[in-house]
C-alpha positions as CSV (number, residue, x, y, z in Angstrom):
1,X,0.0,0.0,0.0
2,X,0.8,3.4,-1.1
3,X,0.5,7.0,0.3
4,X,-1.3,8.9,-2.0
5,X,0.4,12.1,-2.2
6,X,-2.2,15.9,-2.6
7,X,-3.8,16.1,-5.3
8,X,-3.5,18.5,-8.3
9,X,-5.6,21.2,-8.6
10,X,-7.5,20.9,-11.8
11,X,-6.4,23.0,-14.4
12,X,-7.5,26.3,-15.4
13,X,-9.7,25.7,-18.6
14,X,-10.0,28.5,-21.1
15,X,-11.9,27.8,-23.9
16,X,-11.1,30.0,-27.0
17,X,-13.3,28.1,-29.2
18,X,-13.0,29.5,-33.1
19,X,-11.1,32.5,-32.4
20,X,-8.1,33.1,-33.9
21,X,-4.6,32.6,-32.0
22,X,-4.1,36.4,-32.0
23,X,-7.5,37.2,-30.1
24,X,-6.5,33.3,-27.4
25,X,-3.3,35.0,-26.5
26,X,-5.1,38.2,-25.9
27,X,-7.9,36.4,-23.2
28,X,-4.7,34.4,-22.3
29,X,-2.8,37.0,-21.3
30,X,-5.8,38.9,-18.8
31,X,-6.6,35.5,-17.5
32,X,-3.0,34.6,-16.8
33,X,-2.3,37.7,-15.0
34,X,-4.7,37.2,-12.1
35,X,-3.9,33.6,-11.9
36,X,-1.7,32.2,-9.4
37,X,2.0,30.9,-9.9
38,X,2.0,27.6,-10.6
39,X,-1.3,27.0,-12.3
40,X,-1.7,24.5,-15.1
41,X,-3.9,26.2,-18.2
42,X,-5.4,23.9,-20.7
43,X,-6.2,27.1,-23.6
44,X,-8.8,24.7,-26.2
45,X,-7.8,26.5,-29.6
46,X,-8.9,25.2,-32.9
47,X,-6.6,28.0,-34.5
48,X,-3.9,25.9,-36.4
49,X,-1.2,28.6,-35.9
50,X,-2.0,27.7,-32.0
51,X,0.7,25.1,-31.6
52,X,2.8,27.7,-32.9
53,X,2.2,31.1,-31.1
54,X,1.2,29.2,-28.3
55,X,4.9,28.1,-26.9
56,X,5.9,31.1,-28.8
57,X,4.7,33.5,-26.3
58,X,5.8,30.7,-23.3
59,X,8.6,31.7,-24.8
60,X,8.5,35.8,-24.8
61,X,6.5,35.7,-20.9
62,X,8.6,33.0,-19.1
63,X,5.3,30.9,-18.5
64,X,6.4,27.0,-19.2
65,X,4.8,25.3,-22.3
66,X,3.1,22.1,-21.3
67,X,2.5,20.8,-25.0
68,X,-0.5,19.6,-26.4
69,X,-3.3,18.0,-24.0
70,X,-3.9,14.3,-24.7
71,X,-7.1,12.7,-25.5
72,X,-9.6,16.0,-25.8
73,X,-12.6,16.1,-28.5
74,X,-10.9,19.5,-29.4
75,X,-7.1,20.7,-29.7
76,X,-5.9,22.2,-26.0
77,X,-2.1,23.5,-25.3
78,X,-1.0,23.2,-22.0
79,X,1.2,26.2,-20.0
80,X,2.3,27.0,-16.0
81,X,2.2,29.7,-15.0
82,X,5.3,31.1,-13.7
83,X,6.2,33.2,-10.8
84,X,8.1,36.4,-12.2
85,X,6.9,36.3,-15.5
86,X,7.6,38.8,-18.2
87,X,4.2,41.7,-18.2
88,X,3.6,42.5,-22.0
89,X,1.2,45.0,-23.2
90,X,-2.6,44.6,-23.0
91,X,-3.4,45.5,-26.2
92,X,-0.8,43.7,-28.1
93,X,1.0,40.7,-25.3
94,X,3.2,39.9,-28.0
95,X,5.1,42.9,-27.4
96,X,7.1,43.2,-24.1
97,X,6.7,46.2,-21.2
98,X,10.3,45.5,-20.8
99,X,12.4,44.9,-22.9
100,X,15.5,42.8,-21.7
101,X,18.8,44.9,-20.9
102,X,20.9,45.1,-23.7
103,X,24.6,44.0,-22.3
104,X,27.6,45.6,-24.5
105,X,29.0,42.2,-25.5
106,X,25.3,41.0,-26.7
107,X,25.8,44.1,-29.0
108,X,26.4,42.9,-32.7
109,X,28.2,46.8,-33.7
110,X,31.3,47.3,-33.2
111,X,32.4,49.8,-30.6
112,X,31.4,53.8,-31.4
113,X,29.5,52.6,-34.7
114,X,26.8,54.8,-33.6
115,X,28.6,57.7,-32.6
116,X,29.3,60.7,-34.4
117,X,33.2,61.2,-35.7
């Protein structure tokens, strides 16, 4: 016999039905901003450019993408959210409040090329 360990709590569901990906990662981003650290969303998105902005904006944010969610009647992507996670704008979460520092060795120009001689 086993201990049985605390449940999960179940995931955060948001259904984005027949929308398309850029109008999901809009309702996305409000919902995932009140939501605690930690939580598991399952975003159902019929949107075939889904599995593709989806972990693309994981990506930009910091959330985790969880991958597709097995054995649903209808396509759902799974993320967690994460503590600390990148704010983008409102009207446009693809676009970052702030922007990451830029170092001087990340810098591509070479020293002074923007300065006047």
């Amino acid at each position: 016999m086993t201990a049985a360990g605390p449940a999960s709590p179940a995931p955060l569901v948001i259904d984005g039905g027949d929308r398309l990906c850029a109008e999901l990662i809009l309702e996305l981003s409000r919902r995932v901003g009140r939501t605690e650290p930690g939580t598991v969303v399952h975003l159902i998105a019929t949107d075939p450019a889904a599995p593709l902005d989806l972990p693309a904006w994981c990506h930009l944010t910091g959330h985790t993408y969880l991958g597709p969610v097995p054995g649903t009647p209808r396509p759902a992507y799974a993320l967690r959210v994460s503590p600390g996670a990148r704010r983008t704008r409102g009207d446009a979460p693809w676009h970052p409040l702030d922007p990451p520092p830029q170092h001087a060795e990340d810098d591509p120009r070479p020293p002074n090329a923007g300065d006047p001689a």
